[in-house]
C-alpha positions in Angstrom: -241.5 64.7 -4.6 -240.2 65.0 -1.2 -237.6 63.7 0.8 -238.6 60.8 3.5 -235.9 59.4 5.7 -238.0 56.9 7.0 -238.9 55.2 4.0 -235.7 55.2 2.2 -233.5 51.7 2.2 -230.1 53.0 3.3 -228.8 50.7 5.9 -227.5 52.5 9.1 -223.7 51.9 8.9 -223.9 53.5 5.3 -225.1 56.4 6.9 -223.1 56.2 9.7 -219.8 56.0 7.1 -221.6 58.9 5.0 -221.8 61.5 8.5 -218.1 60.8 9.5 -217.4 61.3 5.3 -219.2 64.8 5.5 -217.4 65.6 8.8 -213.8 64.5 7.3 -214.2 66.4 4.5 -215.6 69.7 6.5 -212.5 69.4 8.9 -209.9 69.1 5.6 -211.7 72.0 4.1 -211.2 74.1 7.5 -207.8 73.2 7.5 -207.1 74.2 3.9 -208.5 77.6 4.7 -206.8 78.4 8.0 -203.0 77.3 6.1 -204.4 79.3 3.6 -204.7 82.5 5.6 -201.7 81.9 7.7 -199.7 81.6 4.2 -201.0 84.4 3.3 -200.5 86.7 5.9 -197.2 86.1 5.9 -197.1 84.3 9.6 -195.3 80.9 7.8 -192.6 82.1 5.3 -192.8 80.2 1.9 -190.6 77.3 1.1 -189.9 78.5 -2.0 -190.6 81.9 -2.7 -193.2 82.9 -5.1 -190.7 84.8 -7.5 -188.6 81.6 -8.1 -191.8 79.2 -8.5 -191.0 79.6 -12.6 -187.6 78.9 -11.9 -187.9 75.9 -10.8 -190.4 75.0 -13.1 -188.5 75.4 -16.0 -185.2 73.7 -14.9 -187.4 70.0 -13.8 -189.0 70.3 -17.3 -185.0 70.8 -18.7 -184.2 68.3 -16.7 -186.9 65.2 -17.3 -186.3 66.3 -21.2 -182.5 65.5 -21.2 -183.4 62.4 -19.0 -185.9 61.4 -22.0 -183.3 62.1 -24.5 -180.9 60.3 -22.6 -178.8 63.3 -23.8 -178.2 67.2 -23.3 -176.8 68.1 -26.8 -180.0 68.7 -28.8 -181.4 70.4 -25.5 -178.7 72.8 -25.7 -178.4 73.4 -29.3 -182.6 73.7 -29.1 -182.0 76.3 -26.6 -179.0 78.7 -28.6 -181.2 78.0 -31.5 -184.4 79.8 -29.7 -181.8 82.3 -28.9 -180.5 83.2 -31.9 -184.2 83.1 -34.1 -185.7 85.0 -31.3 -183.1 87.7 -31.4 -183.0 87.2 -27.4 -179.6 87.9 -25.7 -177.8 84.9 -24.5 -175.8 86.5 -21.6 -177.8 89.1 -20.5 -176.5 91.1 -17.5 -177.3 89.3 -13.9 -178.9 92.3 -12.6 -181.1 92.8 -16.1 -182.2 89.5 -15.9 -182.9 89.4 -12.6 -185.2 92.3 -12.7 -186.7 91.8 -16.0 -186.5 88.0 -17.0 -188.9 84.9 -15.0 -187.2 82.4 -16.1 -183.7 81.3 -16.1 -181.5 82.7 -18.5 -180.3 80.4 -21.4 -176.6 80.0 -20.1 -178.3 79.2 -16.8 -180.0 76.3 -18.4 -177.7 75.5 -20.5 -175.6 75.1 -17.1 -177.9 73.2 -15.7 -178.7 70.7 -18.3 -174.6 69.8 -18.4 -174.8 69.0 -14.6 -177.6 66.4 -15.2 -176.5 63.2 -15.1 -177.6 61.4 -17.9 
């Protein structure tokens, strides 16, 4: 079966709507790519950098958890729990966890969830 333009009953302004929908989403897709490479050839410095990305992953999903809760307690005693099952240290040195660890370190959240207001 083939295609036939001519004998098809799209009315003109729906394909008129469907050629500036292609060309809309062609031009987005350009744009996408070129911020792409400029990103990631370095010409536009991150907003955040890539390294911290977990970071501040970590301390919205502490964060909207004590909001839930309404409370920090059980986020904190949850997190010296994990600690302490885990065998994990709960002060690690700043320069050890900065190296090795990609998340904050408990005391750090633990910090942080005390500064939220609930």
């Amino acid at each position: 079966m083939t295609w036939d333009s001519k004998s098809d009953s799209v009315p003109p302004e729906q394909r008129i709507y469907a050629r500036w929908l292609a060309a809309g989403s062609n031009l987005t897709f350009a744009l996408l790519v070129t911020a792409f490479i400029i990103y990631s050839a370095g010409v536009v410095p991150p907003w955040v950098p890539l390294a911290e990305l977990p970071n501040y992953w970590g301390l919205s999903a502490d964060r909207f958890a004590a909001a839930t809760l309404r409370d920090g307690r059980p986020m904190e005693e949850a997190l010296v729990n994990l600690t302490v099952k885990n065998l994990s240290n709960l002060t690690p040195h700043p320069w050890y966890s900065f190296y090795h660890y990609s998340h904050p370190t408990p005391v750090e959240r633990i910090e942080a969830i005390r500064r939220i207001p609930v």
